[in-house]
C-alpha positions in Angstrom: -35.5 33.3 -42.2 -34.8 37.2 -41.1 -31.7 38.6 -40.1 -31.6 38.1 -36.5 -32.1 34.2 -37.3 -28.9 34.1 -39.9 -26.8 35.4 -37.5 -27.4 33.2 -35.1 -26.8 30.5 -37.2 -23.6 32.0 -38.5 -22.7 32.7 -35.0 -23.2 28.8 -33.8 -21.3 27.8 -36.7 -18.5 30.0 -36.2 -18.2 29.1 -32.3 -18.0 25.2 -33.7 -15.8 25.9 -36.5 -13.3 27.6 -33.6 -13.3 24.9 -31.2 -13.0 22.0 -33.5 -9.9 24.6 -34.9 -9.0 24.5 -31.1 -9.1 20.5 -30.6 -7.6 20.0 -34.1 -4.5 22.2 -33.2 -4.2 20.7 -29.7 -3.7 17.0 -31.3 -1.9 18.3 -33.7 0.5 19.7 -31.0 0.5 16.5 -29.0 1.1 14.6 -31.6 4.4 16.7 -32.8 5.4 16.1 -28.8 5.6 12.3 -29.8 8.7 12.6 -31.2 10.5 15.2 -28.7 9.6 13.2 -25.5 12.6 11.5 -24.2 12.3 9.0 -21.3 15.7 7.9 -21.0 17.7 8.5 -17.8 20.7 6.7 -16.3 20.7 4.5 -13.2 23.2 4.0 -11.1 21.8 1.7 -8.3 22.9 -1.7 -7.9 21.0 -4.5 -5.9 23.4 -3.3 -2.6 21.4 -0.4 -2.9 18.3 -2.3 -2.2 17.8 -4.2 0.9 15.4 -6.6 1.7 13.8 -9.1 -1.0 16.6 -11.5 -1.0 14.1 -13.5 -3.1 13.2 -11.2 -5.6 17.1 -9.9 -6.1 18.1 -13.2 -6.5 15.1 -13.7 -9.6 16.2 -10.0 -11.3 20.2 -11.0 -11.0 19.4 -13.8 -13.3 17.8 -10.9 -16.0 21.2 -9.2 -15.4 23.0 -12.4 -16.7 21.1 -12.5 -19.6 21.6 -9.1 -20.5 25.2 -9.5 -19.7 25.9 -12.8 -21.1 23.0 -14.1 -24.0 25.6 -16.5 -25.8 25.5 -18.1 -22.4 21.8 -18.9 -22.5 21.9 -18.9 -26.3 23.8 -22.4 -26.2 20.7 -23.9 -24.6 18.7 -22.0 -26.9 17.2 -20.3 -24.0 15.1 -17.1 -24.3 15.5 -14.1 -22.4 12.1 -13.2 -20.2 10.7 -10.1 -22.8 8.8 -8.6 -19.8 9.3 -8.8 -16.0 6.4 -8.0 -13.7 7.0 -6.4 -10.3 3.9 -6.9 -7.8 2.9 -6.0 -4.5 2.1 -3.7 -1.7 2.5 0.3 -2.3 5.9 1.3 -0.9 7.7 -1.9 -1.2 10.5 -0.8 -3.5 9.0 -2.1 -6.9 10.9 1.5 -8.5 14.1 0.4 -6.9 14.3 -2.9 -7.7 13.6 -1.9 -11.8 16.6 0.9 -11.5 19.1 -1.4 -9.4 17.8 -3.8 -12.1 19.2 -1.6 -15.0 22.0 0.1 -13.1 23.1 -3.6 -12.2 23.3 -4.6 -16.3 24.8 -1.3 -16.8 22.2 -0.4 -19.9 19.7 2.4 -20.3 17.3 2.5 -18.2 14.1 4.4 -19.7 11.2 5.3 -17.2 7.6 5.9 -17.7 4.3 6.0 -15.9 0.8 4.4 -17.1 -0.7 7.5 -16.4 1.6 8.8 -19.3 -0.3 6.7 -21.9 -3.7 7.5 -20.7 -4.8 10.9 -23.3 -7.6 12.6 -24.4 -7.0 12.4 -28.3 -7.6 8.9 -30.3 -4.8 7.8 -30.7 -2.4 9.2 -28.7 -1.4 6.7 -26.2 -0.9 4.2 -28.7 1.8 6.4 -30.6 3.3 6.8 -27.5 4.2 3.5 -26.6 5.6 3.1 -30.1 7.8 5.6 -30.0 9.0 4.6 -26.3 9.8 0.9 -28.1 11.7 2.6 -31.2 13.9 4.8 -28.9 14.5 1.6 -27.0 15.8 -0.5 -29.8 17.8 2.5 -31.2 19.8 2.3 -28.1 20.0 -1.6 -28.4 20.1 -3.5 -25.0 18.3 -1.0 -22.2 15.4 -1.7 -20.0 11.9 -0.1 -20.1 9.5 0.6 -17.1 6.6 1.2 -16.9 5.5 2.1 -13.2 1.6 1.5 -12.6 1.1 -0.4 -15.5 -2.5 -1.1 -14.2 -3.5 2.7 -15.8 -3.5 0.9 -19.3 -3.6 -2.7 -18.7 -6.4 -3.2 -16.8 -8.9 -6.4 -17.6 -10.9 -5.9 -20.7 -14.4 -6.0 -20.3 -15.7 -9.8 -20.8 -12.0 -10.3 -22.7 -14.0 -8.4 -25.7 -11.6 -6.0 -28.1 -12.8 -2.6 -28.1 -11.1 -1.2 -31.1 -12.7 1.9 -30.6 -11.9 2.1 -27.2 -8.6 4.6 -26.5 -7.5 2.2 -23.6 -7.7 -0.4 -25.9 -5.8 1.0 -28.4 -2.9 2.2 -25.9 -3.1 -2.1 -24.8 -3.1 -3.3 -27.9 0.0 -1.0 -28.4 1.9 -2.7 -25.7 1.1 -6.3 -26.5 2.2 -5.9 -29.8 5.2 -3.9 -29.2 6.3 -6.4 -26.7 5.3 -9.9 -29.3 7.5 -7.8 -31.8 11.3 -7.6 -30.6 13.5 -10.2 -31.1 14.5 -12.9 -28.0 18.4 -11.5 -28.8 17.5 -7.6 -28.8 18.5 -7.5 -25.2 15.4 -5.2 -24.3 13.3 -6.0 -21.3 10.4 -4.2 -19.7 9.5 -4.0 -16.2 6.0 -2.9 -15.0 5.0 -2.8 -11.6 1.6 -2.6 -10.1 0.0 -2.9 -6.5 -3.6 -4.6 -8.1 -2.0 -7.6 -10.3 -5.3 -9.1 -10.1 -6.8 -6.1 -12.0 -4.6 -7.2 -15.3 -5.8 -8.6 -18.4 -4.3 -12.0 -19.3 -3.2 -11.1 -22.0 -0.4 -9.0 -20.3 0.1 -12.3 -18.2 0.6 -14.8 -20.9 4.4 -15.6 -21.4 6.1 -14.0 -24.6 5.2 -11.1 -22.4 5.4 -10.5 -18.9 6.8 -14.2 -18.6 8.7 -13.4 -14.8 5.9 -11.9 -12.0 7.9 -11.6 -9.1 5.8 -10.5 -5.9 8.0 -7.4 -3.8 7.1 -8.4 -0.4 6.6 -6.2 2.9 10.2 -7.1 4.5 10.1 -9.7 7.1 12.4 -9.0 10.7 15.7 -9.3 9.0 14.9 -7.3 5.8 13.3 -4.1 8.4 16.5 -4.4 9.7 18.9 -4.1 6.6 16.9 -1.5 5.6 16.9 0.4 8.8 20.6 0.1 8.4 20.6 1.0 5.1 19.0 4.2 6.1 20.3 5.1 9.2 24.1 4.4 8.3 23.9 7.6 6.1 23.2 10.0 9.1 25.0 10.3 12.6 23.0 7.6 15.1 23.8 7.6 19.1 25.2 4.9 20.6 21.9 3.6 22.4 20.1 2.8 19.0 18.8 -1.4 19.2 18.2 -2.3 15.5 16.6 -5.4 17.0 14.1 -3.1 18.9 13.2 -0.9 15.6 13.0 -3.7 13.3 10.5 -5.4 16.1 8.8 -2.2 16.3 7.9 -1.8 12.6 5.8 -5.2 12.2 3.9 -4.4 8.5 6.0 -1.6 7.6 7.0 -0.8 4.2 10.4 0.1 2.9 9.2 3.6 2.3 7.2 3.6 5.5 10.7 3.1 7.0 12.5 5.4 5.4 10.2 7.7 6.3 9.9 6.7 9.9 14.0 7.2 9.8 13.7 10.7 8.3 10.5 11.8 11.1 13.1 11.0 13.7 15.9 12.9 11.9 13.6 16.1 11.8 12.4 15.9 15.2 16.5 15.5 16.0 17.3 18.1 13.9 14.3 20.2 16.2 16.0 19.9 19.3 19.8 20.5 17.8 20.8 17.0 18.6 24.1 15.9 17.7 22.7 12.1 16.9 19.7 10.4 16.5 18.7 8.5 19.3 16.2 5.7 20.3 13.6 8.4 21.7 13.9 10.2 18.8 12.9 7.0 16.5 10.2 6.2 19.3 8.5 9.9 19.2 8.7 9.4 15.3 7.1 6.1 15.1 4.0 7.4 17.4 3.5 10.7 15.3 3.4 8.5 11.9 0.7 6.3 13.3 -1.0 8.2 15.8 0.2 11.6 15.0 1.7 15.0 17.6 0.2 15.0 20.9 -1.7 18.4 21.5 0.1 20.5 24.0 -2.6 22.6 24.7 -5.6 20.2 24.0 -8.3 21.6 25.8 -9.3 20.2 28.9 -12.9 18.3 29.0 -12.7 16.0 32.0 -16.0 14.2 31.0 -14.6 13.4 27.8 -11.6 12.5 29.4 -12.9 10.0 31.1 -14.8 8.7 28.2 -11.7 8.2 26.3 -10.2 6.7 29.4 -12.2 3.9 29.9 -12.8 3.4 25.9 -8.7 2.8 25.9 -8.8 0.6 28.9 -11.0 -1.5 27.0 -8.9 -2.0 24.0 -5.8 -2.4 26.6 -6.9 -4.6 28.4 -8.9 -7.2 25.9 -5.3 -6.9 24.1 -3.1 -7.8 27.0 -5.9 -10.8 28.3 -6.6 -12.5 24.6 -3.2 -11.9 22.7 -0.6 -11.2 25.3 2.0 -11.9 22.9 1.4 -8.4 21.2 3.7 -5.7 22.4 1.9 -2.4 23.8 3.7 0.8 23.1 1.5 3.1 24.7 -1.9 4.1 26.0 -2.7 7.7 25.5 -5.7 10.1 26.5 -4.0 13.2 25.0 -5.7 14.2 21.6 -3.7 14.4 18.6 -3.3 15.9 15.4 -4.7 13.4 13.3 -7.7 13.7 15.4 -8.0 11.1 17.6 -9.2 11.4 21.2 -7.0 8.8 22.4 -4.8 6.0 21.5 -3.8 2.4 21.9 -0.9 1.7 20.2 0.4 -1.9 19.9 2.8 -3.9 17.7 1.6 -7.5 16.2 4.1 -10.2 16.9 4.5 -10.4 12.6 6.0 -14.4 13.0 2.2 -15.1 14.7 0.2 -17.9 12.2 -2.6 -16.0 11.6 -5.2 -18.7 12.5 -9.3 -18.3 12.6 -8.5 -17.8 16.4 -6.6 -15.2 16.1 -8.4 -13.1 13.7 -11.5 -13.5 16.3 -9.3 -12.2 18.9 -8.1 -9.3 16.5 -11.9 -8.5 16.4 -12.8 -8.2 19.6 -9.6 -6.1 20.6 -11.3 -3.4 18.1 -14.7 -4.1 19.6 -13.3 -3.7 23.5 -13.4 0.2 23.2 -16.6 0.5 22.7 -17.8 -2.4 25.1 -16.1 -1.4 27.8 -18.3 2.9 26.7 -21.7 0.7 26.7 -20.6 -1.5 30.0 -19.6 1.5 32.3 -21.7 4.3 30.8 -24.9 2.3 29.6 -26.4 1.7 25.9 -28.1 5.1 25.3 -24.4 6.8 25.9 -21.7 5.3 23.8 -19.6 8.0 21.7 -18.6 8.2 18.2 -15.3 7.3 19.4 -15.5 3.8 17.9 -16.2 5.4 14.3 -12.3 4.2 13.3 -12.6 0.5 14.8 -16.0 -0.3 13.7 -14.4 0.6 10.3 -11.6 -1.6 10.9 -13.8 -4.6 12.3 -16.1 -4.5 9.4 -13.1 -5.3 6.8 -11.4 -7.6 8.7 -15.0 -9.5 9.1 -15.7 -9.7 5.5 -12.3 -10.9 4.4 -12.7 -13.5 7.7 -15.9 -14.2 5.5 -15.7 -13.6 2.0 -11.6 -14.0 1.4 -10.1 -16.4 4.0 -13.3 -18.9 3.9 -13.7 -19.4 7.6 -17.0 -19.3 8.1 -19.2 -22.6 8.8 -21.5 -22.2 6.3 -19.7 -21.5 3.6 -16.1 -23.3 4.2 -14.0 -23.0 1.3 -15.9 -20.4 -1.0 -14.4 -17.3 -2.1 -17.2 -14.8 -2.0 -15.2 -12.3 -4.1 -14.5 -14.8 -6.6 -18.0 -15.3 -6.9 -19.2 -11.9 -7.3 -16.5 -11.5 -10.1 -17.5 -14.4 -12.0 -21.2 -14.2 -11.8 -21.1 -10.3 -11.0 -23.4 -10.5 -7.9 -23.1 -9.3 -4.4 -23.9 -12.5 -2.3 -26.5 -11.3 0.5 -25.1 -14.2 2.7 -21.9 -12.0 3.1 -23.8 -9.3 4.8 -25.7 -11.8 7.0 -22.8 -13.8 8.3 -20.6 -10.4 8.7 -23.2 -9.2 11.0 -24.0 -12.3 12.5 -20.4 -12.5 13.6 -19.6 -9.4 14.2 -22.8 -9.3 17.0 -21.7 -12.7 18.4 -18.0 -11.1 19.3 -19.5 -8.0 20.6 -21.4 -10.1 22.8 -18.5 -12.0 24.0 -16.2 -8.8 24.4 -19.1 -7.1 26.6 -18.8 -9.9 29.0 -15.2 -10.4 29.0 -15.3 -6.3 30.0 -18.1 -6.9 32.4 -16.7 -10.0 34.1 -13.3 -7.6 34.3 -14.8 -4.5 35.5 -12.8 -4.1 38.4 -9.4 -4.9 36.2 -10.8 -2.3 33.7 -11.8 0.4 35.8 -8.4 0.5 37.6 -6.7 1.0 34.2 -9.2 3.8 33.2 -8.2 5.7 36.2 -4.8 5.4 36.1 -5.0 7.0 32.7 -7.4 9.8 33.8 -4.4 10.5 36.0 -1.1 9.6 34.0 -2.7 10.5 30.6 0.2 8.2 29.3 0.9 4.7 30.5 3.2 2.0 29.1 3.5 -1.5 29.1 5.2 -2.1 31.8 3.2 0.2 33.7 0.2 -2.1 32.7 2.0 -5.2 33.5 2.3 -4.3 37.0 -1.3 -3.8 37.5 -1.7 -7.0 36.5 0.6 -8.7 38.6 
């Protein structure tokens, strides 16, 4: 071996020596972290705070007794739940509920994330959660949370333990950390997570998340506590309907209405109102789900008129097969989130969602681009449909694969069947385009058979630009 050769070999083995140095330090540094992370924090939130979920409240003040009161429950020789799970749709107030939860019990309330657990070192996660449990029973009765808990507890591959596994580890952490306190240590842990079906059972077994309450999308009368709740901390003019917001935000979240309420406060704040008023809350609601009108769009009149008789279609298919949906406008003018056009309607939320009605659903999606290829002709439909095409394929899958409606195949769960035998059923993808072409067909000739009714509607937005329900109600009439 010369001397050119034996310094490159002492050069390769320096360069490793350096960053295994490098990686060793780094752990090393991580790991001294362990014991100067503090997660505690104080809540002071109480279930007035939080509106909506009567049902869920009324589950977590029963936590609050326990935590309060454990001689009460010990007389039965009833345990306390160790672990309470909080599921459900993003934005529901699943952080809310876990802080009104401790500020309610009056007991520390220590906060972390899943993501928080989830390191690059062997090892890591794992101390983690133990020194988040040995903090917690220093401080005796407190509650843990752990927000997205779905970041280290998801399902373990064919329920097989991967020791060597680091997400395994950081699990294995939890579960035994949470089989290990006492019933009488007053600690409980809430996680919360919008893909509860992503868990492993493990987590799901009682001794330790024993309580899965599901946090809900707020029905009529929760929208309306909450829009309450929000708006009775700013200055609101005396023409604001409650009734008419809370109709208006069918499907909303909690934090979709808070920020709806805080849109209209801005664009308030924009004009220097003195109050918020109803128009304000009404521009809001169209820029957070169809975004700002361009002022100064630029004009195209043939694409104009495109867009005009592509939003007649949905209009109209909407107001003829499912009147009972309020239409809050029908717009031509582009907008910022890069639409051509808009119809914007709100779902009557106390509607049964029947077989019917999802068939209906579809072909309001489809009508746009029926009403392009009846007026303009097959060879010159737009992309304009890109978004509803979207939106009809999902809906046509779960119509198929979720809510078993199809004739062929009543009462099987398609996505059950995948998991279980991990294929992809080719019979989905045949019966969602089968029925997806059979709707099409039909909303072409409910367009066609309407042409006239259509047409009138198309022009009247080439015109207006804008037209309202009433306005559309009168052609009708």
């Amino acid at each position: 071996m010369n001397s050119y050769q034996i310094l490159a070999v002492i050069g390769v083995l320096v360069f490793v020596f350096f960053i295994a140095f490098k990686n060793k330090k780094s752990a090393q540094k991580e790991i001294n972290n362990l014991n100067e992370m503090d997660y505690l924090s104080s809540s002071h939130m109480t279930f007035e705070d939080v509106a909506g979920n009567f049902e869920a409240k009324e589950s977590l003040k029963e936590i609050v007794d326990f935590i309060k009161n454990p001689d009460k429950y010990a007389n039965f020789n009833a345990r306390m739940p160790k672990g309470v799970l909080l599921y459900g749709s993003p934005g529901t107030g699943k952080t809310l509920m876990a802080k009104a939860l401790a500020g309610e019990a009056g007991v520390p309330f220590y906060a972390v994330s899943g993501s928080d657990f989830v390191q690059v070192y062997a090892g890591l996660g794992a101390g983690r959660i133990r020194n988040l449990f040995k903090k917690a029973k220093k401080s005796g009765k407190s509650v843990i949370f752990i927000d997205e808990i779905d970041a280290i507890g998801k399902k373990r591959m064919n329920g097989n333990l991967r020791g060597s596994d680091e997400g395994d580890r950081t699990l294995n952490a939890l579960l035994t950390e949470m089989s290990g306190f006492g019933d009488d240590t007053g600690i409980v842990v809430v996680a919360a997570t919008n893909r509860i079906d992503t868990l492993d059972s493990a987590l799901l077994r009682p001794g330790r998340f024993d309580r899965q309450i599901e946090i809900m999308l707020p029905d009529r009368n929760a929208r309306k506590d909450i829009i309450n709740l929000y708006l009775s901390k700013m200055k609101v003019s005396e023409d604001m309907d409650l009734d008419e917001v809370a109709d208006l935000t069918v499907y909303f979240s909690g934090a979709m209405i808070e920020n709806l309420i805080n849109e209209a406060a801005l664009i308030a704040v924009r004009e220097n109102s003195d109050k918020i008023s109803a128009s304000h809350v009404q521009r809001a609601y169209l820029n957070v789900l169809a975004g700002s009108e361009k002022k100064n769009a630029e004009e195209n009149e043939r694409q104009k008129i495109t867009t005009s008789y592509h939003e007649a279609g949905h209009a109209f298919v909407s107001r003829h097969l499912i009147p009972e949906n309020k239409i809050i406008r029908v717009s031509v003018i582009p907008t910022t989130k890069g639409a051509g056009g808009y119809t914007l309607s709100s779902p009557n939320g106390s509607e049964v969602v029947t077989k019917t009605r999802i068939r209906k659903q579809l072909s309001v999606l489809m009508a746009g681009r029926a009403a392009e290829e009846v007026f303009f002709g097959k060879e010159n439909i737009t992309v304009g449909a890109q978004n509803d095409i979207e939106k009809a394929t999902s809906l046509a899958v779960d119509y198929i694969a979720a809510y078993g409606m199809d004739e062929e195949a009543v009462f099987v769960n398609f996505k059950v069947l995948s998991e279980k035998l991990n294929i992809s059923p080719s019979f989905v993808e045949q019966s969602v385009r089968k029925l997806l072409a059979e709707i099409y067909e039909d909303t072409v000739k409910l367009v066609e058979n309407n042409r006239n009714m259509v047409s009138a509607i198309a022009k009247k937005l080439t015109e207006k630009e804008v037209l309202s329900e009433e306005e559309l109600d009168s052609m009708h009439e």
